[in-house]
N, C-alpha and C positions, 0 to 999 in steps of 0.2 A: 233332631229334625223339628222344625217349627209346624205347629198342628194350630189349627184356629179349630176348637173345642176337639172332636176327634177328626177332625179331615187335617189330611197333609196335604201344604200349600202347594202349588205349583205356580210356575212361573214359565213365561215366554221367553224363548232362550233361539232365535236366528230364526223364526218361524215353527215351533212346534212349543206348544206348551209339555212342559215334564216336573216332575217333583221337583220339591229343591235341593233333594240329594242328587241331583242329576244337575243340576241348572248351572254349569260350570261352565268358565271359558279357560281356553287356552293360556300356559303359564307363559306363551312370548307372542299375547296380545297387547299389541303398541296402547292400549287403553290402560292394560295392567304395568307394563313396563315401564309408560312414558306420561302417563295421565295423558294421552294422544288418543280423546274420543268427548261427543258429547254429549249435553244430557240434559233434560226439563225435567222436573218434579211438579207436579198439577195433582189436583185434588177432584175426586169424583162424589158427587153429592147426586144421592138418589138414583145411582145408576149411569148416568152419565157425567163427562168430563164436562170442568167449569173452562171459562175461555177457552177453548181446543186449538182454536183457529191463532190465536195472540199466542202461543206455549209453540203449536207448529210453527209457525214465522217465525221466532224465537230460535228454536233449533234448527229452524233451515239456514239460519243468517249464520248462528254458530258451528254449520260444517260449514256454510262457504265461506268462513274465518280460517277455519283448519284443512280448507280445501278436500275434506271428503263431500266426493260423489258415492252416496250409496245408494242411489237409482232406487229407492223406497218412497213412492209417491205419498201423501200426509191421509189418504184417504186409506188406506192400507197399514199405516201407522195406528191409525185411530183404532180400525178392526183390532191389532193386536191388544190396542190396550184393555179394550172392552170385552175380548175373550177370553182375559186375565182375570178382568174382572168379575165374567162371570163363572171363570173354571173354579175361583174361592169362594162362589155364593156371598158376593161383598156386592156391596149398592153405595157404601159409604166409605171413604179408605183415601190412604197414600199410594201414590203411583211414582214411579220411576221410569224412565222411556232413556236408556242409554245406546250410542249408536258408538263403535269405534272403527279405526279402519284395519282393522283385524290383524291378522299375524302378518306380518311382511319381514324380508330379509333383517340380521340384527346390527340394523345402522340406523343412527340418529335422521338421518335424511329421509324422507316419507317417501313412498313410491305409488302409482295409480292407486286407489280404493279399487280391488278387483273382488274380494270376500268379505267385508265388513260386518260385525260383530255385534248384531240388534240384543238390547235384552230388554224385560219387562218386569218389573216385581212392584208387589201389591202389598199393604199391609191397610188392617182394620181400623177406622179413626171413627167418633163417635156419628152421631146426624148431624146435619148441620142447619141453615136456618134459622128461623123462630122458632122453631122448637126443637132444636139442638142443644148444643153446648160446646164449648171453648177444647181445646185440646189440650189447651195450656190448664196449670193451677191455679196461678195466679197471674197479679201483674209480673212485667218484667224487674231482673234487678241485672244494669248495667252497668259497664265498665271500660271507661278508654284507654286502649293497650298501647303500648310502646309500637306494638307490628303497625306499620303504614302498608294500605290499600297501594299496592301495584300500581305503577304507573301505565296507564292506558296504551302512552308507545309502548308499553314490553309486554301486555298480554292486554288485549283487548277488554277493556271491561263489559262490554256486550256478547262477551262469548262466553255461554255456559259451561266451561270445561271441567273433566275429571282433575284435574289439576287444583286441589282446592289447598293447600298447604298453605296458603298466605290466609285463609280464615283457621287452620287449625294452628296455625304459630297466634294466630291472637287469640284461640279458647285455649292454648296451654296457657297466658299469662294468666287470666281471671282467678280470683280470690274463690273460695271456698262459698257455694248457694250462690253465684253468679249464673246471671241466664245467656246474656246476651254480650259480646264484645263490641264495643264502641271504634272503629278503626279514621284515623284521618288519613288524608291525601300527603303526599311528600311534601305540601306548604303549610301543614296544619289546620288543612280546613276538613269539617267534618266530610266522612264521603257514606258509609254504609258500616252497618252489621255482620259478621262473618255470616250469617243465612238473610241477610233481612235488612229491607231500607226503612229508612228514617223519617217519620215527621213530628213537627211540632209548631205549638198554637201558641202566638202570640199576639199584643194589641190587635195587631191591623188581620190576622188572618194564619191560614196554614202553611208553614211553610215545609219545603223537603230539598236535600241537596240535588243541586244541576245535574241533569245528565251529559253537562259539560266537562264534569268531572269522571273520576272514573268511579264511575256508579251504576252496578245492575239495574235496567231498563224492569225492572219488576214488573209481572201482569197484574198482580194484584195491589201493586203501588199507583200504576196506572187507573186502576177500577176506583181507585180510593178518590183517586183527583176527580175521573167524572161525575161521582158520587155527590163530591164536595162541589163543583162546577151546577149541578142541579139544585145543590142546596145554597144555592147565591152565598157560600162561604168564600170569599176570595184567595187564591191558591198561588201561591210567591215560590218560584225555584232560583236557586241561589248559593251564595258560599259562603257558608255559616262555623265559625268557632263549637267547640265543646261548652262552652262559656252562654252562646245563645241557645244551646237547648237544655243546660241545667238552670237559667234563668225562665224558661218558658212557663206558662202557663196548664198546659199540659205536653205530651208527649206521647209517641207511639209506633212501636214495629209493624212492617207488615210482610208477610210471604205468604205462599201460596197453603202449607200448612197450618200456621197458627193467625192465620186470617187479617185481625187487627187486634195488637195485644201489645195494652196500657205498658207505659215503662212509670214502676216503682219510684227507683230512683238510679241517677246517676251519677258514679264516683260517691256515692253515701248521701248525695244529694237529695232530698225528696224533690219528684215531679207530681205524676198521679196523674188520673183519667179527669174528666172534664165532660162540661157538655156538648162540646167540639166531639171528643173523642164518643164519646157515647153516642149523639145520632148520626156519624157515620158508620159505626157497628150495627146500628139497629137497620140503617138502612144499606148496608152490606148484605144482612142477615134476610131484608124481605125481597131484597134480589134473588139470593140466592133460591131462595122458599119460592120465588115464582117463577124462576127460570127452571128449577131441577124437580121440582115435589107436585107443585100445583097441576 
Protein backbone atom coordinates (compact mmCIF):
# COMPACT_ATOMS: atom_id res chain seq x y z
CA UNK A 1 0.00 0.00 0.00
CA UNK A 2 1.54 3.29 -0.94
CA UNK A 3 2.25 5.43 2.52
CA UNK A 4 3.69 9.09 2.15
CA UNK A 5 6.09 8.79 5.29
CA UNK A 6 3.49 6.80 7.76
CA UNK A 7 0.02 8.02 6.37
CA UNK A 8 -1.82 5.73 3.77
CA UNK A 9 -2.92 7.67 0.76
CA UNK A 10 -6.33 8.09 -0.08
CA UNK A 11 -7.85 8.87 -3.03
CA UNK A 12 -11.29 10.13 -4.47
CA UNK A 13 -13.11 7.29 -5.99
CA UNK A 14 -17.27 8.49 -7.30
CA UNK A 15 -17.55 10.89 -4.42
CA UNK A 16 -16.05 9.73 -1.17
CA UNK A 17 -12.44 9.73 -0.52
CA UNK A 18 -11.05 5.95 0.84
CA UNK A 19 -7.71 4.34 1.13
CA UNK A 20 -6.03 2.97 -1.87
CA UNK A 21 -6.64 -0.48 -0.91
CA UNK A 22 -10.18 0.41 -1.45
CA UNK A 23 -9.88 2.97 -4.41
CA UNK A 24 -11.04 0.34 -6.98
CA UNK A 25 -13.29 0.37 -10.02
CA UNK A 26 -15.21 -2.09 -11.45
CA UNK A 27 -13.61 -4.89 -13.78
CA UNK A 28 -16.44 -3.99 -16.77
CA UNK A 29 -15.77 -0.30 -16.51
CA UNK A 30 -15.97 0.83 -20.26
CA UNK A 31 -12.79 3.03 -18.94
CA UNK A 32 -11.02 -0.21 -18.07
CA UNK A 33 -12.26 -2.37 -20.81
CA UNK A 34 -12.23 0.16 -23.56
CA UNK A 35 -9.98 3.21 -22.53
CA UNK A 36 -13.82 4.71 -22.91
CA UNK A 37 -13.20 7.63 -20.21
CA UNK A 38 -11.49 10.85 -19.73
CA UNK A 39 -8.80 12.51 -18.11
CA UNK A 40 -6.63 15.85 -17.22
CA UNK A 41 -3.34 15.60 -15.33
CA UNK A 42 -2.83 19.32 -13.68
CA UNK A 43 -0.28 20.16 -11.21
CA UNK A 44 -1.15 21.92 -7.70
CA UNK A 45 1.38 24.21 -6.48
CA UNK A 46 1.10 25.66 -2.92
CA UNK A 47 -2.26 24.15 -2.36
CA UNK A 48 -4.03 25.08 -5.19
CA UNK A 49 -4.49 23.94 -8.89
CA UNK A 50 -2.45 25.75 -11.61
CA UNK A 51 -4.84 26.63 -14.71
CA UNK A 52 -8.18 25.02 -13.24
CA UNK A 53 -10.27 26.53 -15.41
CA UNK A 54 -7.98 25.85 -19.02
CA UNK A 55 -7.65 21.60 -17.66
CA UNK A 56 -11.72 21.99 -16.97
CA UNK A 57 -12.58 23.23 -20.64
CA UNK A 58 -10.20 20.71 -21.57
CA UNK A 59 -11.99 17.85 -20.03
CA UNK A 60 -15.33 19.22 -20.60
CA UNK A 61 -14.59 19.30 -24.59
CA UNK A 62 -13.02 15.76 -24.00
CA UNK A 63 -16.38 14.05 -22.69
CA UNK A 64 -18.30 16.07 -25.37
CA UNK A 65 -15.81 14.23 -27.81
CA UNK A 66 -16.86 10.91 -26.09
CA UNK A 67 -20.35 12.13 -25.61
CA UNK A 68 -20.39 11.55 -21.71
CA UNK A 69 -22.73 13.47 -19.91
CA UNK A 70 -21.68 13.12 -16.37
CA UNK A 71 -23.90 16.01 -14.97
CA UNK A 72 -20.64 16.91 -12.55
CA UNK A 73 -20.63 20.66 -12.70
CA UNK A 74 -16.28 21.79 -12.77
CA UNK A 75 -17.11 23.59 -9.56
CA UNK A 76 -17.60 20.34 -7.79
CA UNK A 77 -14.85 18.77 -9.79
CA UNK A 78 -12.40 21.16 -8.26
CA UNK A 79 -13.81 20.47 -4.62
CA UNK A 80 -12.96 16.88 -5.31
CA UNK A 81 -9.58 17.53 -6.24
CA UNK A 82 -8.74 19.87 -3.43
CA UNK A 83 -10.17 17.29 -0.75
CA UNK A 84 -7.74 14.95 -2.07
CA UNK A 85 -5.44 17.09 -1.84
CA UNK A 86 -5.91 17.85 1.51
CA UNK A 87 -6.99 14.26 2.85
CA UNK A 88 -2.74 13.48 1.95
CA UNK A 89 -1.52 16.66 3.58
CA UNK A 90 0.11 17.58 0.10
CA UNK A 91 0.14 21.50 -0.96
CA UNK A 92 2.56 20.49 -3.83
CA UNK A 93 1.83 17.10 -6.05
CA UNK A 94 0.45 15.41 -9.18
CA UNK A 95 -3.15 15.22 -9.71
CA UNK A 96 -5.21 13.05 -11.83
CA UNK A 97 -9.06 13.81 -12.42
CA UNK A 98 -10.31 10.75 -14.51
CA UNK A 99 -14.09 10.62 -15.47
CA UNK A 100 -15.50 7.26 -17.47
CA UNK A 101 -18.96 6.41 -18.48
CA UNK A 102 -19.03 3.57 -16.15
CA UNK A 103 -20.11 -0.04 -16.34
CA UNK A 104 -22.67 -0.27 -19.14
CA UNK A 105 -23.97 -3.43 -21.05
CA UNK A 106 -20.80 -5.52 -22.72
CA UNK A 107 -21.04 -3.98 -26.27
CA UNK A 108 -18.76 -1.77 -28.07
CA UNK A 109 -21.65 0.74 -28.75
CA UNK A 110 -22.00 3.27 -25.63
CA UNK A 111 -25.21 3.85 -24.13
CA UNK A 112 -26.58 7.17 -21.89
CA UNK A 113 -23.87 8.16 -19.10
CA UNK A 114 -26.45 7.15 -16.42
CA UNK A 115 -23.35 6.04 -13.35
CA UNK A 116 -20.24 7.38 -14.47
CA UNK A 117 -16.99 6.70 -12.90
CA UNK A 118 -15.07 10.00 -11.26
CA UNK A 119 -11.66 9.13 -9.67
CA UNK A 120 -8.95 11.29 -8.00
CA UNK A 121 -5.39 10.38 -7.22
CA UNK A 122 -2.64 12.49 -5.87
CA UNK A 123 0.96 11.95 -5.68
CA UNK A 124 3.90 14.14 -3.97
CA UNK A 125 5.98 16.28 -6.48
CA UNK A 126 8.57 18.68 -5.17
CA UNK A 127 7.76 22.94 -4.59
CA UNK A 128 7.62 24.64 -7.33
CA UNK A 129 8.39 28.24 -8.22
CA UNK A 130 11.52 30.21 -7.54
CA UNK A 131 12.12 28.25 -5.07
CA UNK A 132 11.51 25.08 -6.14
CA UNK A 133 12.93 22.62 -8.24
CA UNK A 134 12.51 20.60 -11.68
CA UNK A 135 10.97 17.18 -11.21
CA UNK A 136 12.87 16.01 -13.88
CA UNK A 137 16.90 15.24 -13.42
CA UNK A 138 18.01 16.42 -16.17
CA UNK A 139 17.64 17.70 -19.53
CA UNK A 140 15.77 15.64 -21.94
CA UNK A 141 17.23 12.81 -24.01
CA UNK A 142 15.00 12.23 -27.17
CA UNK A 143 14.05 10.04 -29.75
CA UNK A 144 11.97 9.85 -33.15
CA UNK A 145 9.98 6.52 -33.20
CA UNK A 146 8.82 4.76 -36.04
CA UNK A 147 4.98 5.01 -34.11
CA UNK A 148 2.98 8.02 -36.01
CA UNK A 149 0.66 10.30 -33.86
CA UNK A 150 -2.88 9.15 -34.91
CA UNK A 151 -4.59 10.82 -37.22
CA UNK A 152 -6.99 13.44 -35.79
CA UNK A 153 -10.00 12.00 -38.18
CA UNK A 154 -9.69 8.58 -36.14
CA UNK A 155 -9.30 9.97 -32.62
CA UNK A 156 -9.38 13.28 -31.95
CA UNK A 157 -6.25 14.86 -30.96
CA UNK A 158 -7.86 17.34 -28.54
CA UNK A 159 -9.45 14.63 -26.48
CA UNK A 160 -7.68 13.64 -23.41
CA UNK A 161 -8.50 9.89 -23.45
CA UNK A 162 -7.57 6.77 -21.31
CA UNK A 163 -6.68 5.40 -24.61
CA UNK A 164 -2.98 6.23 -24.50
CA UNK A 165 -1.41 3.07 -26.54
CA UNK A 166 -0.34 5.12 -29.55
CA UNK A 167 2.21 7.14 -26.98
CA UNK A 168 3.07 3.80 -25.14
CA UNK A 169 3.91 1.95 -28.75
CA UNK A 170 6.30 4.99 -29.17
CA UNK A 171 8.00 4.52 -25.42
CA UNK A 172 8.33 0.77 -26.14
CA UNK A 173 10.61 1.83 -29.23
CA UNK A 174 13.19 4.25 -27.24
CA UNK A 175 16.76 3.03 -26.71
CA UNK A 176 17.94 2.52 -23.32
CA UNK A 177 18.28 6.30 -20.83
CA UNK A 178 15.77 7.66 -23.30
CA UNK A 179 13.31 10.23 -21.77
CA UNK A 180 11.12 11.35 -24.23
CA UNK A 181 9.63 9.75 -27.70
CA UNK A 182 9.64 12.11 -30.73
CA UNK A 183 6.35 11.10 -32.76
CA UNK A 184 5.43 12.54 -36.47
CA UNK A 185 2.13 13.10 -38.15
CA UNK A 186 1.26 10.34 -41.09
CA UNK A 187 3.31 13.09 -43.58
CA UNK A 188 6.27 13.11 -41.51
CA UNK A 189 5.86 16.23 -40.02
CA UNK A 190 6.79 16.70 -36.42
CA UNK A 191 3.46 16.65 -34.18
CA UNK A 192 4.15 15.82 -30.21
CA UNK A 193 5.70 13.69 -27.43
CA UNK A 194 3.94 10.72 -26.07
CA UNK A 195 3.35 13.10 -22.69
CA UNK A 196 4.52 16.53 -24.03
CA UNK A 197 4.61 19.10 -26.83
CA UNK A 198 7.22 20.50 -28.52
CA UNK A 199 9.31 23.73 -29.02
CA UNK A 200 12.08 25.06 -30.61
CA UNK A 201 14.21 28.38 -31.13
CA UNK A 202 15.40 29.30 -34.18
CA UNK A 203 16.89 32.44 -36.09
CA UNK A 204 13.64 34.42 -36.36
CA UNK A 205 11.88 33.08 -32.94
CA UNK A 206 10.05 30.11 -31.13
CA UNK A 207 8.45 27.81 -32.87
CA UNK A 208 5.94 24.70 -31.92
CA UNK A 209 3.79 22.38 -34.16
CA UNK A 210 0.21 23.69 -35.42
CA UNK A 211 -2.70 22.62 -33.63
CA UNK A 212 -3.50 22.04 -37.26
CA UNK A 213 -2.16 19.04 -36.69
CA UNK A 214 -2.95 16.46 -34.64
CA UNK A 215 -1.42 17.91 -31.61
CA UNK A 216 -2.49 18.12 -27.72
CA UNK A 217 -3.92 21.68 -27.19
CA UNK A 218 -1.43 21.67 -24.00
CA UNK A 219 -2.34 24.24 -21.00
CA UNK A 220 0.94 24.47 -20.30
CA UNK A 221 2.16 24.73 -23.93
CA UNK A 222 -0.25 27.36 -24.18
CA UNK A 223 1.05 29.40 -20.76
CA UNK A 224 4.51 29.00 -22.66
CA UNK A 225 3.36 31.04 -25.66
CA UNK A 226 1.75 33.77 -23.50
CA UNK A 227 4.78 33.92 -21.52
CA UNK A 228 6.85 34.27 -24.80
CA UNK A 229 4.10 36.79 -26.44
CA UNK A 230 5.01 39.03 -23.14
CA UNK A 231 8.45 38.69 -23.67
CA UNK A 232 8.22 40.27 -27.46
CA UNK A 233 9.76 36.69 -28.37
CA UNK A 234 8.00 36.17 -31.66
CA UNK A 235 6.08 32.70 -31.66
CA UNK A 236 5.65 30.85 -35.31
CA UNK A 237 3.11 27.58 -35.40
CA UNK A 238 3.66 25.44 -38.08
CA UNK A 239 4.86 22.15 -39.82
CA UNK A 240 8.20 21.26 -39.03
CA UNK A 241 10.50 18.24 -40.02
CA UNK A 242 12.56 16.23 -37.12
CA UNK A 243 15.44 17.81 -39.19
CA UNK A 244 14.25 21.58 -38.13
CA UNK A 245 14.36 20.83 -34.46
CA UNK A 246 17.65 18.82 -34.49
CA UNK A 247 19.15 21.90 -36.36
CA UNK A 248 17.57 24.43 -33.89
CA UNK A 249 19.27 26.42 -31.59
CA UNK A 250 17.76 25.19 -28.76
CA UNK A 251 14.71 23.04 -27.84
CA UNK A 252 12.20 22.10 -25.33
CA UNK A 253 9.23 19.92 -23.76
CA UNK A 254 6.49 21.05 -21.93
CA UNK A 255 3.50 19.30 -19.70
CA UNK A 256 1.83 19.99 -17.16
CA UNK A 257 4.26 17.86 -14.87
CA UNK A 258 7.69 18.46 -15.92
CA UNK A 259 6.77 22.20 -16.61
CA UNK A 260 9.50 23.22 -19.26
CA UNK A 261 12.39 20.63 -19.56
CA UNK A 262 15.49 21.42 -22.02
CA UNK A 263 15.76 18.63 -24.65
CA UNK A 264 19.62 17.16 -24.48
CA UNK A 265 19.63 15.85 -27.42
CA UNK A 266 17.75 14.35 -30.37
CA UNK A 267 18.40 11.09 -32.18
CA UNK A 268 22.20 11.63 -30.53
CA UNK A 269 21.88 14.86 -31.88
CA UNK A 270 22.99 17.64 -29.32
CA UNK A 271 20.31 20.60 -28.85
CA UNK A 272 20.63 22.02 -25.27
CA UNK A 273 18.88 24.91 -23.22
CA UNK A 274 19.45 28.55 -24.39
CA UNK A 275 18.67 31.82 -23.39
CA UNK A 276 15.20 31.44 -25.06
CA UNK A 277 14.67 28.48 -22.97
CA UNK A 278 16.05 29.79 -19.84
CA UNK A 279 13.81 33.12 -19.41
CA UNK A 280 10.78 31.38 -20.18
CA UNK A 281 11.57 28.97 -17.24
CA UNK A 282 12.47 31.57 -14.95
CA UNK A 283 9.40 33.45 -16.04
CA UNK A 284 7.16 30.27 -15.82
CA UNK A 285 8.57 29.82 -12.35
CA UNK A 286 7.68 33.67 -11.16
CA UNK A 287 4.27 33.10 -12.29
CA UNK A 288 3.83 30.37 -10.73
CA UNK A 289 5.44 31.86 -7.11
CA UNK A 290 2.95 34.66 -7.49
CA UNK A 291 -0.02 33.06 -8.66
CA UNK A 292 0.12 29.99 -5.83
CA UNK A 293 2.83 31.04 -2.91
CA UNK A 294 2.72 34.90 -2.71
Amino acid sequence: MRRRGSQIMKYHVDGELVPESEATVNVRDRGFMYGDAAFETVRAYGGTVFEWEAHADRLANTCETLGIDHGIDDEELHERVLETLRANDLTDAYVKLSISRGVQPGKLTPGPTTDPTVVVIVAELPRGGTEGEPVWDGPATVQTTMTRRVPDAAIPADAKTHNYLNGILARTELIEDADEALLRDTDDYVAEGATSNVFFVGEDGLHTPSLDGPVLPGITRSVVIELADEADIPVYTGQYTPDDVRSAKEAFLTNSTWELRPIETLDGIEIGSGPVTTLLSRRFDARVERDHYE
